[in-house]
C-alpha positions as CSV (number, residue, x, y, z in Angstrom):
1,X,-21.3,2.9,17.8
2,X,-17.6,4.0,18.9
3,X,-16.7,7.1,19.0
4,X,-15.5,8.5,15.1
5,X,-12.5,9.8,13.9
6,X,-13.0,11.6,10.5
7,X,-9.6,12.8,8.9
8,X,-10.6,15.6,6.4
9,X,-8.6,16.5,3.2
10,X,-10.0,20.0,2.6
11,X,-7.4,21.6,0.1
12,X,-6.7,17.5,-1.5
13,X,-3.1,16.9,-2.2
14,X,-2.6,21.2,-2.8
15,X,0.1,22.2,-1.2
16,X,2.5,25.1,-0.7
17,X,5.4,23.7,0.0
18,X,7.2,21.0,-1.9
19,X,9.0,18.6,0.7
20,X,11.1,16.1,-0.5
21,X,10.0,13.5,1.3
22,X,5.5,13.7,1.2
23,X,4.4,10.5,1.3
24,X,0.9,11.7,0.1
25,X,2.6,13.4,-3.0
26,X,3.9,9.7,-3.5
27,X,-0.1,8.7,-2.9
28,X,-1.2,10.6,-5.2
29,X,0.6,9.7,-8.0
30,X,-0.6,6.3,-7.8
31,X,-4.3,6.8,-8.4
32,X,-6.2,8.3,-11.3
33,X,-7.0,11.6,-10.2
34,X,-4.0,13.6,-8.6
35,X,-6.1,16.2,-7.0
36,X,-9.6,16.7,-6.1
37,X,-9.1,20.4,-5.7
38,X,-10.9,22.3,-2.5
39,X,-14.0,20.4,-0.9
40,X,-17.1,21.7,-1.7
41,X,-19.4,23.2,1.3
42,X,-21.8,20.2,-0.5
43,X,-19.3,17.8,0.4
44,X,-18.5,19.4,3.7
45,X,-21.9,19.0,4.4
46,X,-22.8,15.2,3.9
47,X,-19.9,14.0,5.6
48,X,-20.8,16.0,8.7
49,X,-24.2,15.3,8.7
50,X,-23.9,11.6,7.8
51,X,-20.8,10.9,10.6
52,X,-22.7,13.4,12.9
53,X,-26.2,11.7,13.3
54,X,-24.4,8.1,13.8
55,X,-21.7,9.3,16.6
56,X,-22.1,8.5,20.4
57,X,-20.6,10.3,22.9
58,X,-17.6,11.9,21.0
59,X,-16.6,12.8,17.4
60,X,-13.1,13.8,15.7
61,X,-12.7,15.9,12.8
62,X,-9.0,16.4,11.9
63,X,-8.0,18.2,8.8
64,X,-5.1,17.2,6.7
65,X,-3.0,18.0,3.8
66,X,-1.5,18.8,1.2
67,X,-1.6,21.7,3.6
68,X,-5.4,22.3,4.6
69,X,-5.1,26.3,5.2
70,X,-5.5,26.4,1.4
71,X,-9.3,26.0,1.6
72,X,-9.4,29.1,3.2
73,X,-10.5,29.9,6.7
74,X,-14.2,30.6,5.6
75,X,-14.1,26.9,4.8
76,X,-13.2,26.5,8.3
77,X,-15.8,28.8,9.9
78,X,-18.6,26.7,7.4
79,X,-17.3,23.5,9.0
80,X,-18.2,24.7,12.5
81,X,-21.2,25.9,11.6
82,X,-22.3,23.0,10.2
83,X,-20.8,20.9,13.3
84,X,-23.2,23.1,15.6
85,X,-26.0,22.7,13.1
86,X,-25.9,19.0,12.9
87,X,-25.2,18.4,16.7
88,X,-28.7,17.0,17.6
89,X,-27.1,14.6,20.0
90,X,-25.4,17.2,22.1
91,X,-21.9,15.2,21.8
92,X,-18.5,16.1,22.7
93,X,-16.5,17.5,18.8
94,X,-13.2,17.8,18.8
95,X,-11.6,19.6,15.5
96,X,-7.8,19.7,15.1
97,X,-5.4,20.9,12.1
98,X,-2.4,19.7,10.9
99,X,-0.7,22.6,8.9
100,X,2.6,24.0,7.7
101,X,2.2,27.0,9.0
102,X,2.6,29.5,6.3
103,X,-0.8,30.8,6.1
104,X,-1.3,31.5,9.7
105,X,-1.9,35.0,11.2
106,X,-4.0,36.8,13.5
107,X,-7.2,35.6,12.2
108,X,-6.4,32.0,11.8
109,X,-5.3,32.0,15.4
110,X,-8.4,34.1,16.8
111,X,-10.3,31.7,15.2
112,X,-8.5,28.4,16.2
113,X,-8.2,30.0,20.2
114,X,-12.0,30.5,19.7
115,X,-12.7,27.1,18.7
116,X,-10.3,25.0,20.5
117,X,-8.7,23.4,17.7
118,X,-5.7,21.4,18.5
119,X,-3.2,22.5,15.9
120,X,0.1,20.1,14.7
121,X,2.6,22.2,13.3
122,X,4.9,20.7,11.3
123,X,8.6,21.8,12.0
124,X,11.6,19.2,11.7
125,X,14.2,20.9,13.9
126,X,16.4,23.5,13.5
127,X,16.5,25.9,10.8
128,X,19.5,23.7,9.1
129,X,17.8,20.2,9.2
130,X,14.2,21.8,8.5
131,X,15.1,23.7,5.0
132,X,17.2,20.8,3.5
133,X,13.3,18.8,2.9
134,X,10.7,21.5,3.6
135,X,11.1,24.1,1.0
136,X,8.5,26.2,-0.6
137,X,7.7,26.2,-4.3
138,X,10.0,28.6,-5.2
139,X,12.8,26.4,-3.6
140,X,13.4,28.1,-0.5
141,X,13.3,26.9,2.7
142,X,11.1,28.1,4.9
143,X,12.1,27.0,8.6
144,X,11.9,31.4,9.7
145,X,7.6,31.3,8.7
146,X,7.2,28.4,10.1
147,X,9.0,29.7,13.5
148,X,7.1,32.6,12.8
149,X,3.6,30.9,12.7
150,X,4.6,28.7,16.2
151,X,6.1,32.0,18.3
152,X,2.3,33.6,17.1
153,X,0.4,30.5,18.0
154,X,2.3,31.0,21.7
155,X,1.4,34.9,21.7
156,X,-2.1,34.1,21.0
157,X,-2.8,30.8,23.1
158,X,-3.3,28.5,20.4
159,X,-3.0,24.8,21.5
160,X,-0.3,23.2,19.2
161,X,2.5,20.5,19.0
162,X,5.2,20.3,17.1
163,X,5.0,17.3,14.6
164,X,8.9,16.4,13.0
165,X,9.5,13.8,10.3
166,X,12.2,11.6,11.1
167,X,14.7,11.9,8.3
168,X,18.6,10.6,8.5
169,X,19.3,14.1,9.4
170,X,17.1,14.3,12.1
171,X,18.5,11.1,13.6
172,X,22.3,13.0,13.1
173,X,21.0,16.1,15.1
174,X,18.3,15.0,17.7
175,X,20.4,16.5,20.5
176,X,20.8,19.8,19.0
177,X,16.7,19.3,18.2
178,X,15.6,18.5,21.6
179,X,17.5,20.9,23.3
180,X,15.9,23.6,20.7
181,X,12.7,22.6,21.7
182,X,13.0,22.9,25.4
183,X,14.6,26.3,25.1
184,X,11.5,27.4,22.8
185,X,9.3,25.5,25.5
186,X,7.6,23.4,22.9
187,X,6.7,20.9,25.8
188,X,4.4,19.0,23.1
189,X,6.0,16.6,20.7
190,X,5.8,13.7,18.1
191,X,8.4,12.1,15.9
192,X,6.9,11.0,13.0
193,X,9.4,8.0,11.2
194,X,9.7,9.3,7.4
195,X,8.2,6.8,5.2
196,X,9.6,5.4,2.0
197,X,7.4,4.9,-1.2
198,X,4.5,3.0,-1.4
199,X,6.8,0.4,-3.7
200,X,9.2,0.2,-0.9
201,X,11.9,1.8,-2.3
202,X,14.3,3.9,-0.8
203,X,13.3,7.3,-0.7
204,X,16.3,9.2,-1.2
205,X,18.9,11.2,1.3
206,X,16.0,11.5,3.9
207,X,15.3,7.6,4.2
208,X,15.6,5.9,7.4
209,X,18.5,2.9,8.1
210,X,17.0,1.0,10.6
211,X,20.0,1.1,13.0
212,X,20.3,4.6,12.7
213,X,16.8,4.9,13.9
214,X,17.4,2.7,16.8
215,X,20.0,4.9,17.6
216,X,18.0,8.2,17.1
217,X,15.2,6.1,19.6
218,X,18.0,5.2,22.2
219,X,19.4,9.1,21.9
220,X,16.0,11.0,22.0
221,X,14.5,8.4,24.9
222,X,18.2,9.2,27.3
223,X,17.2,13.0,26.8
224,X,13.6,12.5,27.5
225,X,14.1,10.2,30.7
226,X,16.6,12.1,32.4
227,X,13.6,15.3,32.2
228,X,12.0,12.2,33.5
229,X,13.7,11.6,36.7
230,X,14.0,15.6,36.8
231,X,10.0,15.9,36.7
232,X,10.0,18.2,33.7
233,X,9.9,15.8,30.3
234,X,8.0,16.8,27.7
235,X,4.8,15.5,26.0
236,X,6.7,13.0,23.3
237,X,3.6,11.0,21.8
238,X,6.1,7.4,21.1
239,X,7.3,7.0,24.4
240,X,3.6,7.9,26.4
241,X,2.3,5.5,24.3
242,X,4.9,2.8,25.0
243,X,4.4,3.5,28.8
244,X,1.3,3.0,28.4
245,X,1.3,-0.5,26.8
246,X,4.0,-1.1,30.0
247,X,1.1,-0.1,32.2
248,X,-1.2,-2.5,30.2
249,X,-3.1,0.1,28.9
250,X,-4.4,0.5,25.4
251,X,-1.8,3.5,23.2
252,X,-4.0,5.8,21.7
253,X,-1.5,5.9,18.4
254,X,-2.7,3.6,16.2
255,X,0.8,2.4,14.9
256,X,1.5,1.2,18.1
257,X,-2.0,-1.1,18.8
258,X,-0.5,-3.5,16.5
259,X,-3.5,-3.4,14.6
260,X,-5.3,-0.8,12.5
261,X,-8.5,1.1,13.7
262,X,-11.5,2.0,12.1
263,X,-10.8,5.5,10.7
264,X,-13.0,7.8,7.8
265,X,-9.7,9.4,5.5
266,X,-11.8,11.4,3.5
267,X,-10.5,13.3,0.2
268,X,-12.1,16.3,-0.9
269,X,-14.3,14.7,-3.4
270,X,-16.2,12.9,-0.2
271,X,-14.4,9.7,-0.9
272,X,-13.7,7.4,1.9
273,X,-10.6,5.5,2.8
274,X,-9.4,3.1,5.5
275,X,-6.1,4.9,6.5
276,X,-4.2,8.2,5.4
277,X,-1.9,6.4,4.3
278,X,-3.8,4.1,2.1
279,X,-5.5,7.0,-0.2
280,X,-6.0,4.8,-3.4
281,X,-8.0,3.5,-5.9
282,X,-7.8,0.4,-4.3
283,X,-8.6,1.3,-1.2
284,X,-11.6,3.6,-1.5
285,X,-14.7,2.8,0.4
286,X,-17.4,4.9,-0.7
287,X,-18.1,8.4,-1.0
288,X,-19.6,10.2,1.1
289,X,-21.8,12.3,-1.1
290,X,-23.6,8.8,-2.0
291,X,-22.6,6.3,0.5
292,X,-24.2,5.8,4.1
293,X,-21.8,5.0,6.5
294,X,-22.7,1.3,6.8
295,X,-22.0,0.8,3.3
296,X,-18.7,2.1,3.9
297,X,-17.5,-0.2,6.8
298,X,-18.9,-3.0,4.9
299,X,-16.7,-2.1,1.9
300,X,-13.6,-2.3,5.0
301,X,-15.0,-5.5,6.0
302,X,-15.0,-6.9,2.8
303,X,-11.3,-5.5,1.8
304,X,-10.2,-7.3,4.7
305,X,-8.3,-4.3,5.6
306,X,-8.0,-4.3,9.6
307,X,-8.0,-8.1,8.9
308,X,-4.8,-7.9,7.4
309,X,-3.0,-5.7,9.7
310,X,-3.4,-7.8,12.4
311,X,-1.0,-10.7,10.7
312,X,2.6,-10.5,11.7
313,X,5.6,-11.9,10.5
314,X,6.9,-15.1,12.3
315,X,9.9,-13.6,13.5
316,X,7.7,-10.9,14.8
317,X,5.3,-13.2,16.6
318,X,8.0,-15.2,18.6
319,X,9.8,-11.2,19.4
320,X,10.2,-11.1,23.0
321,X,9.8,-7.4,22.4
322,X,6.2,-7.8,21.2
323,X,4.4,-6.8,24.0
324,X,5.5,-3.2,23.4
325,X,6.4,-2.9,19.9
326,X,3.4,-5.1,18.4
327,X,4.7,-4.8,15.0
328,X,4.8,-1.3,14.2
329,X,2.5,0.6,11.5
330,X,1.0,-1.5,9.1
331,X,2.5,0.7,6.2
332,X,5.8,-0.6,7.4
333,X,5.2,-4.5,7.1
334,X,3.3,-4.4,3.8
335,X,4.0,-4.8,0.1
336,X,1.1,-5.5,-1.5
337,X,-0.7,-8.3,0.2
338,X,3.0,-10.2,1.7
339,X,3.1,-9.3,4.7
340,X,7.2,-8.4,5.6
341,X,8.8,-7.9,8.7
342,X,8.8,-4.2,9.7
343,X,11.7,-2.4,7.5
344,X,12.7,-0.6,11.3
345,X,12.8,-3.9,13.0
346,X,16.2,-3.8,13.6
347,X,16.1,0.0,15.3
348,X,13.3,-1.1,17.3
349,X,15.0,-4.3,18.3
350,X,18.1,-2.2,19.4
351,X,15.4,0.7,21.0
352,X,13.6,-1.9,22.9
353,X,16.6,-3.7,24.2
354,X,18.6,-0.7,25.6
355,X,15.2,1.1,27.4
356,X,12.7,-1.3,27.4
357,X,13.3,-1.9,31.2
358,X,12.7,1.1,31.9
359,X,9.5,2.0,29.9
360,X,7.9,-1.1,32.1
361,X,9.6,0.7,35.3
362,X,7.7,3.9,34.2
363,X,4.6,1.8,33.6
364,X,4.6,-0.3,36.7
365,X,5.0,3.5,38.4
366,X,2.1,4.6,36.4
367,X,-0.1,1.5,37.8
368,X,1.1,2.6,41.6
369,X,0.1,5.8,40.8
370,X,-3.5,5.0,40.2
């Protein structure tokens, strides 16, 4: 069997901020039960001993939100425990957390440095752009914690990257962002474009036009590749990925395969799904306080779900920009079961156009280099 990748929901959809723009909020409301509440160490247990005992080689666990902290860092130590416990094989586990960053202190980071977690922090910018979508409960913003949380990770050696949603005002300020990040030398970096409802409708303020994406793409890859040609760029996940499929390799992002993967999305109940961003009724697979995993992939199989990801609009198949942009993320070119052209076809179309020669200079330099 493949190596896993289990994405854990530990806290559900709890959460203590309120962003304007959470697609899983949107998720959430479109299923019968909102929130599952924190996992159980039951629950915790049968999906770690269930993925554990089928793995080969390697196994992910990557916790998710809502904002995962909330299930409380004994929940975290259990989880190791249980990952040593159930480690007959002797295989490689690697554990990562994607968190805003409000509950972190000294004891979260001892025990993340301890443990080598990878940690994602999620931080949109500056202090301006982050607090007009990321605000706490109480309405305020909370761009100083989450500074706080990232300058603590650095004192203590805690692996992160910075993980920004890609909002209109992102796209306005991505100068003024990337030049922030190098002075705080956050050399580690994803742009994550902000998705619209699972309707399709626009979102509100934060929504992406596709040409002003493109232009964000064209902006952010300028900045990037003159560090480039200055041998000092940082890690920015997109454009790797893209010199990557220039190289002819395979990205490691799955919305950049052109395809979806086999994945384990796993709410705090023990249900399964195929995708974070499918977390449905519709979509569950199992459960995996019932279900062995061979049941579950043969509740994928019969959904059709990677099936379906793999079908592209006709404009999209004829693209000559297909080699690298192979559609984009599924979420992108669905509504329902039509399948659309992506709704950021246009900014990748104007992205592609003004660098793609030279992501495939990068790649062919990549391919010398081996």
């Amino acid at each position: 069997m493949p190596p896993l990748s289990i994405m854990l929901k530990p806290a559900s959809s709890m959460c203590n901020m309120d962003c304007d723009y959470c697609f899983y909020h949107d998720e959430t409301k479109r299923r019968s039960v909102v929130s599952y509440g924190p996992m159980t160490e039951d629950t915790l247990r049968n999906i770690i001993r269930r993925t554990m005992s089928r793995a080969e080689g390697y196994i992910a666990y990557a916790c998710q939100g809502g904002e995962p902290t909330l299930a409380g860092l004994d929940f975290f130590r259990t989880m190791v425990r249980l990952e040593q416990q159930y480690n007959q094989k002797g295989i490689r586990v690697d554990n990562a957390l994607q968190t805003n960053g409000l509950l972190l202190d000294e004891s979260w980071c001892a025990f993340l440095k301890e443990h080598h977690f990878l940690v994602g922090l999620s931080l949109d910018g500056t202090a301006a752009v982050h607090d007009l979508y990321r605000k706490d409960r109480g309405g305020e913003g909370t761009f100083a914690r989450v500074r706080q949380a990232a300058d603590l990770m650095t004192r203590t050696g805690v692996e992160f990257n910075i993980l920004t949603v890609v909002t209109a005002d992102v796209c306005r300020h991505i100068e003024e962002i990337y030049s922030y990040y190098k002075q705080s030398g956050w050399m580690y970096q994803q742009y994550i474009a902000c998705l619209d409802p699972m309707d399709g409708t626009p979102g509100g303020a934060w929504s992406l036009d596709p040409e002003e994406y493109g232009r964000f793409l064209i902006r952010l890859f300028d900045l990037w590749y003159a560090d480039v040609l200055k041998g000092r760029q940082p890690f920015i996940r997109q454009f790797d990925n893209y010199v990557a499929l220039a190289a002819g390799y395979i990205p490691e992002a799955c919305d950049q395969r052109g395809t979806c993967g086999v994945q384990y999305a796993v709410e705090a109940d023990g249900s399964v799904y195929p995708c974070d961003f499918y977390m449905t009724d519709a979509y569950r697979l199992g459960n995996f306080n019932r279900d062995r995993l061979d049941a579950i992939d043969e509740k994928r199989r019969a959904i059709g779900f990677i099936e379906r990801s793999m079908q592209l609009d006709e404009a999209c198949r004829t693209c000559p920009h297909k080699p690298l942009c192979r559609g984009g993320c599924y979420r992108n070119r669905s509504e329902g079961e039509t399948i659309l052209k992506n709704r950021l076809c246009t900014g990748y179309q104007m992205f592609f156009e003004a660098c793609g020669d030279r992501l495939r200079a990068l790649g062919q330099q990549v391919l010398r280099a081996r």
